[in-house]
C-alpha positions in Angstrom: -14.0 -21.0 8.4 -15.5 -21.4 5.0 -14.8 -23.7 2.5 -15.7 -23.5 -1.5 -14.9 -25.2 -4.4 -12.7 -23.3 -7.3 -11.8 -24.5 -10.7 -7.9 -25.3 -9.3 -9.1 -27.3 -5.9 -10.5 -25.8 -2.7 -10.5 -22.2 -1.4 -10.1 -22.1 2.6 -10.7 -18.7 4.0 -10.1 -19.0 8.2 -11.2 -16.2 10.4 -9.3 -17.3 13.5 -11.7 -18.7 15.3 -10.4 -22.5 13.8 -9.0 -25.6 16.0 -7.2 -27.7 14.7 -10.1 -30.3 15.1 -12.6 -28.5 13.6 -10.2 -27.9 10.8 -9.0 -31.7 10.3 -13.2 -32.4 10.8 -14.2 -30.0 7.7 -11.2 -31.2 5.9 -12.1 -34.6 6.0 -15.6 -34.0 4.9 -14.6 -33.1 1.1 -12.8 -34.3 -2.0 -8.9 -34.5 -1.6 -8.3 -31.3 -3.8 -5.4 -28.5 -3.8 -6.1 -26.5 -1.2 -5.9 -22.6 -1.7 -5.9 -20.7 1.5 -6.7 -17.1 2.7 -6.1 -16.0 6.6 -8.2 -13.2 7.4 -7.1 -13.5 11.3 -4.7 -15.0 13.3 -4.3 -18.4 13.7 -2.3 -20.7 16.1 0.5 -22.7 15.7 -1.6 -25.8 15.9 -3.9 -24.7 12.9 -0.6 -24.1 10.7 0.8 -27.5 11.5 -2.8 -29.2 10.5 -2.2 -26.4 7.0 1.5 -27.4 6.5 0.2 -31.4 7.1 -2.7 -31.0 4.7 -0.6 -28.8 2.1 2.0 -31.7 2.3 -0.8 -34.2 1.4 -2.9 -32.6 -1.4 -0.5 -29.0 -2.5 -1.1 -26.0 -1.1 -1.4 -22.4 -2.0 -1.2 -19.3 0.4 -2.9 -15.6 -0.5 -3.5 -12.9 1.2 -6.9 -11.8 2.5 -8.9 -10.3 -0.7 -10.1 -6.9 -0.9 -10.6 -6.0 2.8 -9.2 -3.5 4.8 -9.4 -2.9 8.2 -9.5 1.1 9.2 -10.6 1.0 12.7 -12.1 4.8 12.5 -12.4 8.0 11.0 -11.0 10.8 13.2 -13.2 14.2 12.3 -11.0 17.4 12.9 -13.4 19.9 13.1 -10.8 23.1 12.5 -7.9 24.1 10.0 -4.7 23.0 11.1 -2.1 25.5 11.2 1.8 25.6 11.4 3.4 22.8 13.9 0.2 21.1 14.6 0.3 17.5 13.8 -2.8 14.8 13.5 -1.8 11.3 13.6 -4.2 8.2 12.9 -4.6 4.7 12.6 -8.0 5.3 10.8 -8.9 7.8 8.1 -8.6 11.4 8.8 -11.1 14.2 7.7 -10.0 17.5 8.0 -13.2 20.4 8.1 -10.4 23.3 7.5 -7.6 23.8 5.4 -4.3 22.1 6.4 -1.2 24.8 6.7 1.8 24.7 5.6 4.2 23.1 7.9 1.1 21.0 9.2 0.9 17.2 9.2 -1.7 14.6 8.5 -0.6 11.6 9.2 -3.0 8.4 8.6 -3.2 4.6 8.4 -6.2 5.1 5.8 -7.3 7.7 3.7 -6.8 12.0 3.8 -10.3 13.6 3.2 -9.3 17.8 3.8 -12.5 19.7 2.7 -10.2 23.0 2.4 -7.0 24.1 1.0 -4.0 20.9 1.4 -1.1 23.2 1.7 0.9 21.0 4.5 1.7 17.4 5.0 -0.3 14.5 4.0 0.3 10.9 4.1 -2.1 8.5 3.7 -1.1 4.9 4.2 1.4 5.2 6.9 1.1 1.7 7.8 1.9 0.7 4.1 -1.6 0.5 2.5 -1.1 1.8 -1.2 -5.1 1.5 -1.5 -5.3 4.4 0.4 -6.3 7.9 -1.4 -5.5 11.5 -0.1 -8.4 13.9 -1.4 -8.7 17.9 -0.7 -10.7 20.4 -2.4 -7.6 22.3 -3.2 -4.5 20.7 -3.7 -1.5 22.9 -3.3 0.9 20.7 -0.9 4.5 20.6 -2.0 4.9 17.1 -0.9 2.5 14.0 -0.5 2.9 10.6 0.3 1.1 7.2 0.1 2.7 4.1 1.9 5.6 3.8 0.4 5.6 6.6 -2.2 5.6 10.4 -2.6 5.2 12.7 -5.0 6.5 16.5 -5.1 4.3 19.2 -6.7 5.7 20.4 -9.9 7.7 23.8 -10.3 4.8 25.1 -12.6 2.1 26.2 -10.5 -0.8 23.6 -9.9 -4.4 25.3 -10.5 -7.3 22.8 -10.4 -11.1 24.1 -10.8 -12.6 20.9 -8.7 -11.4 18.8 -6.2 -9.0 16.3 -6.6 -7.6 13.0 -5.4 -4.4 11.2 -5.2 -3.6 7.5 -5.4 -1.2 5.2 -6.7 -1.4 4.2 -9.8 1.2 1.9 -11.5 3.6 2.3 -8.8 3.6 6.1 -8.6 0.8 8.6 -7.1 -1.2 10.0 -9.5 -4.0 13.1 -9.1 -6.8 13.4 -10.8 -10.4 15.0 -10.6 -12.2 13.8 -7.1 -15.1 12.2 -9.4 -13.0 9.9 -11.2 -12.5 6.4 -10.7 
């Protein structure tokens, strides 16, 4: 648990670790401010009732957990994935090869394919829209981040460097690897 002072009250990040002793204890130690709070684990049922009893007392302000993401791993595919073969992960995917048409990538974080991307990629399966799909050759005729996909245009696509993809003002958007 950690607990700082903001210019609207008191910012409360809890890991998940928190009783609901320790939590009425470091509570009690500081000014009767709004409290604005961040859960970056899980927490029981006892901690929320101490929250929704505090947040009755002196207002209070839920947010989601800032700029983290968890990827548990990267999964290295050491080959170029042809026709029918399918890579699913969690984690971000790196693909040492070209992926075929009618192959899949499939991944909770990022798509890194240092080759041609002429099959399947979706980054973001579990719904992260942070998440970026990036190949030294894009030629795929359909990609997909979270949520969103994109299909290639009619007019073929010829890019001279790599390239990334990521969503950009709710739509995905490619542009040179290099760019931020």
């Amino acid at each position: 648990m950690r607990i700082r002072a903001t210019l609207n009250g008191l910012s409360l990040r809890l890991d998940g670790n928190e009783t609901p002793e320790a939590l009425r204890k470091a509570l009690a130690e500081v000014p009767e401010l709004p409290l604005e709070v961040e859960v970056s684990g899980e927490i029981g049922v006892e901690v929320l009732e101490v929250l929704c009893e505090l947040g009755r007392e002196r207002g209070l302000n839920l947010r989601p957990p800032r700029g983290e993401r968890f990827i548990p791993y990267t999964e290295v595919v050491s080959q170029t994935l042809r026709a029918g073969q399918r890579v699913e992960s969690p984690g971000t995917v790196v693909v040492l090869g070209d992926v075929n048409s009618g192959a899949e990538v499939i991944a909770g974080g990022d798509v890194i394919v240092v080759g041609k991307l002429r099959g399947l990629a979706h980054a973001g399966a579990g719904g992260n829209e942070e998440a970026t799909i990036w190949a030294t050759v894009f030629e795929a005729k359909q990609i997909r981040i979270a949520h969103h996909v994109a299909q290639a245009p009619d007019d073929p696509h010829t890019a001279r460097s790599p390239e990334r993809a990521r969503v950009a003002e709710g739509r995905i958007v490619l542009e040179p690897w290099g760019k931020r």
